[in-house]
C-alpha positions as CSV (number, residue, x, y, z in Angstrom):
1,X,35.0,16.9,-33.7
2,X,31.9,18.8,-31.4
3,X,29.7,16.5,-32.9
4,X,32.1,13.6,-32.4
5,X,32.2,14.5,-28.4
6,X,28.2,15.2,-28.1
7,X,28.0,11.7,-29.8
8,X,30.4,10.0,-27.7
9,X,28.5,12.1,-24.6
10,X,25.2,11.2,-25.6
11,X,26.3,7.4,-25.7
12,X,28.2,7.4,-22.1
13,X,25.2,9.1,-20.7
14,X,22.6,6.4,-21.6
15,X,24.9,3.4,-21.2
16,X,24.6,4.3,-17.1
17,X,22.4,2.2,-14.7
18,X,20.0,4.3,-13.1
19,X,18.2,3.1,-9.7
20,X,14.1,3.8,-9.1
21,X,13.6,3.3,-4.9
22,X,16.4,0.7,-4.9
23,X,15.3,-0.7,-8.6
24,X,17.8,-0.5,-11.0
25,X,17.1,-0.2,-15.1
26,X,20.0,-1.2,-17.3
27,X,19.9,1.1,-19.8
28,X,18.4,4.2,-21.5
29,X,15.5,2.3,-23.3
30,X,14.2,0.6,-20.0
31,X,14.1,4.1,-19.1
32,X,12.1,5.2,-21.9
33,X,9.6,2.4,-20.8
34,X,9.3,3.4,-17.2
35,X,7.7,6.5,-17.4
36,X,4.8,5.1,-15.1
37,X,7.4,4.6,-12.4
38,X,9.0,7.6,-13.5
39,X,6.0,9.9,-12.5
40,X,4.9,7.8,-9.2
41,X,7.9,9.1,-7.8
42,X,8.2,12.3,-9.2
43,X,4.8,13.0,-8.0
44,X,5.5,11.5,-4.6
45,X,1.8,9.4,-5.4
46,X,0.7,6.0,-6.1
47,X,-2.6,5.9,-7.5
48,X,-4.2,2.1,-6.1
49,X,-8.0,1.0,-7.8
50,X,-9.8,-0.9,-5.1
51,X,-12.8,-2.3,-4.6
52,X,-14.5,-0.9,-1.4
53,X,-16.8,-3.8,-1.0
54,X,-14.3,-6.6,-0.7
55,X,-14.1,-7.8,2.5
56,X,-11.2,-8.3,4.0
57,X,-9.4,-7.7,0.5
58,X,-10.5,-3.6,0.4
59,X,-13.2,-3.0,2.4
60,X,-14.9,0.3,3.6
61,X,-16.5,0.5,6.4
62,X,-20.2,1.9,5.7
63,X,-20.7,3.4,9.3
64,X,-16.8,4.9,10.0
65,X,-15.5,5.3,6.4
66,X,-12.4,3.9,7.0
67,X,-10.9,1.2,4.7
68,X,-9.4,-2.4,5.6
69,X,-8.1,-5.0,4.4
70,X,-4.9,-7.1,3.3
71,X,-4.2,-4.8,0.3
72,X,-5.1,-1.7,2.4
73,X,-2.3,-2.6,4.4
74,X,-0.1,-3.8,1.1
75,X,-0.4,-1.0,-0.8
76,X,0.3,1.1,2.2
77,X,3.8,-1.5,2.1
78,X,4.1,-0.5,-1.8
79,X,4.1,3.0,-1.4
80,X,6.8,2.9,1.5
81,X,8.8,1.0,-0.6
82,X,8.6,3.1,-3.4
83,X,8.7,6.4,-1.1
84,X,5.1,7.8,-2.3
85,X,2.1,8.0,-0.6
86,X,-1.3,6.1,-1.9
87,X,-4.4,7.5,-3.1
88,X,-7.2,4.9,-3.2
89,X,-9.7,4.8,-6.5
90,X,-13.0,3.5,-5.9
91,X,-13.6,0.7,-8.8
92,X,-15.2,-2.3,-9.0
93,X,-14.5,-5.8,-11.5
94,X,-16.7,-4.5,-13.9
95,X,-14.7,-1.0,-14.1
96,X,-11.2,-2.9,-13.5
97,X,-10.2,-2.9,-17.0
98,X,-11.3,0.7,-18.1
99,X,-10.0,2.2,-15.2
100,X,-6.4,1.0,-15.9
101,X,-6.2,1.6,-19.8
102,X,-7.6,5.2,-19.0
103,X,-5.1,6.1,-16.9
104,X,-7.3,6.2,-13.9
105,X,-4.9,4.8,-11.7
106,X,-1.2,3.1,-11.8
107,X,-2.2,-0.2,-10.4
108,X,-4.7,-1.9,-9.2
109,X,-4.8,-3.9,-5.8
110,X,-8.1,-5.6,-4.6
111,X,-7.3,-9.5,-5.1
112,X,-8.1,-9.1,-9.1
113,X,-9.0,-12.8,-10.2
114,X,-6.5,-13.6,-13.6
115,X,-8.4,-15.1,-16.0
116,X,-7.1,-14.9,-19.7
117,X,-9.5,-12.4,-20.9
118,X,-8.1,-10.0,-18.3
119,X,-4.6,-11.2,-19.5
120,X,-5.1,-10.3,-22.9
121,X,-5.8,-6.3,-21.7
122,X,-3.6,-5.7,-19.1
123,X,-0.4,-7.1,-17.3
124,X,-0.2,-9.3,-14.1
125,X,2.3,-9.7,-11.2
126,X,2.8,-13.0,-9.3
127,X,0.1,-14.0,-7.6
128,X,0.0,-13.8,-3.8
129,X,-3.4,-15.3,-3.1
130,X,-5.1,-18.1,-4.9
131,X,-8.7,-18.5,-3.8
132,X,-11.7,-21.5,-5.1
133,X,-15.2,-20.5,-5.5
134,X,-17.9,-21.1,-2.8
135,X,-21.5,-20.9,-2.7
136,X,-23.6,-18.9,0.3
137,X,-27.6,-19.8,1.4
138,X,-29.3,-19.4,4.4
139,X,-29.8,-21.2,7.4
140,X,-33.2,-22.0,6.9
141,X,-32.7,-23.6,3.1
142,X,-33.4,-26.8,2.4
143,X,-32.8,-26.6,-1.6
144,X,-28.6,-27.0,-1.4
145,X,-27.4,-29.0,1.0
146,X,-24.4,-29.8,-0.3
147,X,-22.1,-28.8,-3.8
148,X,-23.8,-31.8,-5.8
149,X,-27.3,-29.9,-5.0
150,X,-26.0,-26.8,-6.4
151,X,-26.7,-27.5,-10.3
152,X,-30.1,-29.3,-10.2
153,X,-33.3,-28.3,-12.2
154,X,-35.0,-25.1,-11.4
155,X,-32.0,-23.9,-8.8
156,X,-31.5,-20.5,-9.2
157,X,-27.4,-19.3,-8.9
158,X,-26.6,-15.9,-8.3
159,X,-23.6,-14.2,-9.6
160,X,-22.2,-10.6,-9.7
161,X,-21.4,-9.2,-12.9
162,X,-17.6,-9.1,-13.9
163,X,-16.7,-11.5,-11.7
164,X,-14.8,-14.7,-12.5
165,X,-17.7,-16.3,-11.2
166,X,-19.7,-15.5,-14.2
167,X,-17.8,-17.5,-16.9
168,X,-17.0,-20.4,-14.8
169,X,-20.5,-21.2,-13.6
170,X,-21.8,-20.6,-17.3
171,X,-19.7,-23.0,-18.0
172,X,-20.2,-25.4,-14.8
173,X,-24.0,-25.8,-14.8
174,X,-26.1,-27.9,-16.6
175,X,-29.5,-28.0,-15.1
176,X,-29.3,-24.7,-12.9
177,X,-30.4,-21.2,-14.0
178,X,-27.7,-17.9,-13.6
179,X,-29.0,-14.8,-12.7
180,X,-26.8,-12.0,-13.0
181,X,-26.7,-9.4,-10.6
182,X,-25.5,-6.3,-11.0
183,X,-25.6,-3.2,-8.8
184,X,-27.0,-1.6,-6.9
185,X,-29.1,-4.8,-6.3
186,X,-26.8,-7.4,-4.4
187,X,-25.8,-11.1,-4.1
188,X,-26.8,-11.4,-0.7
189,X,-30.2,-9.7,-1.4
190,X,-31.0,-12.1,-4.1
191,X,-30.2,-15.3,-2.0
192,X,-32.2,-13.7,1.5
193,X,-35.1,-12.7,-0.1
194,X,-35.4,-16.0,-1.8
195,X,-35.3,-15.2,-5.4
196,X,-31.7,-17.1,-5.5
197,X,-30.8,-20.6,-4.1
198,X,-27.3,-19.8,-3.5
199,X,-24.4,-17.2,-4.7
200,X,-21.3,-17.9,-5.7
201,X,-18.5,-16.1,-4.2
202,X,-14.7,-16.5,-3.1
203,X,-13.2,-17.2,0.1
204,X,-12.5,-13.4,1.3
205,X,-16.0,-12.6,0.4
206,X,-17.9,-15.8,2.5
207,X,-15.7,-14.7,5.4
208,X,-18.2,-11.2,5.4
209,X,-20.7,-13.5,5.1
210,X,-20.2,-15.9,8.0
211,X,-18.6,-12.9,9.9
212,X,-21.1,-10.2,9.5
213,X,-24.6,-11.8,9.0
214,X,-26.8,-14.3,11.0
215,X,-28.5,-16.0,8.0
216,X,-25.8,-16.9,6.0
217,X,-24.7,-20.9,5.5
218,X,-21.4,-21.7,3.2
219,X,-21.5,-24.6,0.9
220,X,-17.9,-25.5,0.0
221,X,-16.6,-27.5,-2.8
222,X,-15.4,-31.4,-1.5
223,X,-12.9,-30.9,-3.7
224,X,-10.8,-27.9,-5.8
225,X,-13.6,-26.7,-7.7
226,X,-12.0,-23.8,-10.0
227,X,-9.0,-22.4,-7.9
228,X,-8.1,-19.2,-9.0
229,X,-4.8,-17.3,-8.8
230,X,-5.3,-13.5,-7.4
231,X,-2.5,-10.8,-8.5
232,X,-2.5,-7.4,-8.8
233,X,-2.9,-5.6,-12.5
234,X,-1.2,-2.6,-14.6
235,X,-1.7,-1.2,-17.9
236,X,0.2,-3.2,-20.7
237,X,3.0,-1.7,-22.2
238,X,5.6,-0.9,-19.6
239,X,7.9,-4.0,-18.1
240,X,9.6,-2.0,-16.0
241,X,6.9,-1.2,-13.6
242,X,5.4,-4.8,-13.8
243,X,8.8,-5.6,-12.3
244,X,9.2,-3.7,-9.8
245,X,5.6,-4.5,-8.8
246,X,6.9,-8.3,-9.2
247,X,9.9,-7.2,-6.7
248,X,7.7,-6.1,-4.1
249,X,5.3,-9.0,-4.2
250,X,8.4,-11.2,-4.1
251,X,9.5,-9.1,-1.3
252,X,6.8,-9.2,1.2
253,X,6.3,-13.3,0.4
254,X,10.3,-13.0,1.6
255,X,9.9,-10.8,4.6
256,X,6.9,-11.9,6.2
257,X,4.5,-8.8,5.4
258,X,2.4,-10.6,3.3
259,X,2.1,-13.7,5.5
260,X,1.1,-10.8,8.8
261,X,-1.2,-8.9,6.6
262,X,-3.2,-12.4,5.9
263,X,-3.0,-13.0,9.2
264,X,-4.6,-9.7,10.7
265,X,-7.6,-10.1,7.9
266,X,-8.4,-14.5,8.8
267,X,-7.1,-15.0,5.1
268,X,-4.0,-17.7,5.9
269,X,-5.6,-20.3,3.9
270,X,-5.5,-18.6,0.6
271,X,-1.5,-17.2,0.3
272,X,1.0,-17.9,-2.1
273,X,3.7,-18.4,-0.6
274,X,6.3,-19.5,-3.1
């Protein structure tokens, strides 16, 4: 009979709801699942990769230190929603993948490109910005005057190592040469000193371009060239987190915080909004 009632105990206790920060999970194995969650709160901490040279996505600021951007002020939404407080991980594309599996941090938030190599290694939320790909020269080029000029014999393309860039333009040109750049050497570098005709980049990233610099000229597609979804990205293996990360995203397209946060960093053109 005592093992009778710890039985009939055991079974009330995990038939009960419980509730994460206003989430609820139905039963005791959703709970088993959500142990990421689980320790965000307990800890009081989010742990957010970004990418500090992302304009207007993550950006730090070389001279003050201080970081900006959309999912600066995003993640700063998440963890208010959640009740934590964020602690940002320096990564990078490249380091994107590695840094999630090893538990480097819980999520990361810097406009990460999904592409289905990415998808088959970690999970994705809904996107929230969907961005094509654009090509920067300077001012004083003659080479590429327009997209069609971009893949002509002996053009030179630029592009940054881990970024969706890579693949597509691999795939894209037929007559130009890649040349893959990796840090510390840069994009921009490549293109000003004249060893590049133009690098390819996304719409956050030309906005530094046009924004910051005095040499820099965009060449834009006529038409959608390779439009890419941007979400943010967890580990695999735990749905419950991935939903509540799919609750907030659904949340702030709701409520109008994503839509003001776009608005602050010039990046209106590139939300999801449904």
């Amino acid at each position: 009979m005592k093992m009778y009632r710890l039985l009939t105990s055991f079974l009330t206790l995990i038939s009960f709801s419980i509730c994460l920060s206003g989430f609820c999970i139905a039963n005791a194995q959703a709970q088993a699942v959500s142990g990421r969650l689980q320790k965000i709160l307990r800890e009081k901490e989010i742990r957010v990769c970004i990418w500090p040279d992302y304009y207007g996505i993550t950006f730090r600021n070389p001279k003050t230190k201080l970081l900006s951007g959309i999912d600066i002020d995003l993640a700063s939404e998440l963890a208010k929603d959640l009740g934590v407080y964020p602690r940002y991980v320096d990564s990078s594309f490249p380091t994107l993948i590695d840094k999630l599996l090893n538990d480097e941090c819980d999520i990361a938030m810097h406009a990460v490109g999904v592409t289905a190599a990415r998808a088959a290694r970690l999970q994705f939320s809904q996107p929230y910005l969907r961005s094509d790909i654009y090509a920067i020269t300077t001012k004083s080029g003659t080479s590429v005057k327009t997209w069609d000029d971009i893949d002509r014999p002996g053009h030179i393309i630029a592009v940054q190592t881990g970024t969706i860039m890579v693949p597509v333009m691999q795939q894209a040109l037929k007559q130009a040469k890649i040349l893959l750049v990796t840090p510390p050497m840069t994009r921009e570098q490549e293109v000003e000193s004249g060893r590049a005709d133009v690098f390819m980049t996304d719409y956050p990233y030309s906005r530094r371009m046009l924004e910051t610099t005095d040499w820099a000229r965009l060449v834009a597609p006529v038409k959608p060239f390779h439009l890419t979804d941007y979400a943010y990205a967890i580990a695999p293996g735990d749905k419950i987190f991935l939903e509540r990360i799919n609750l907030f995203v659904s949340t702030i397209k709701k409520d109008g915080r994503l839509q003001a946060a776009a608005s602050k960093h010039k990046l209106e053109p590139i939300v999801v909004k449904d």
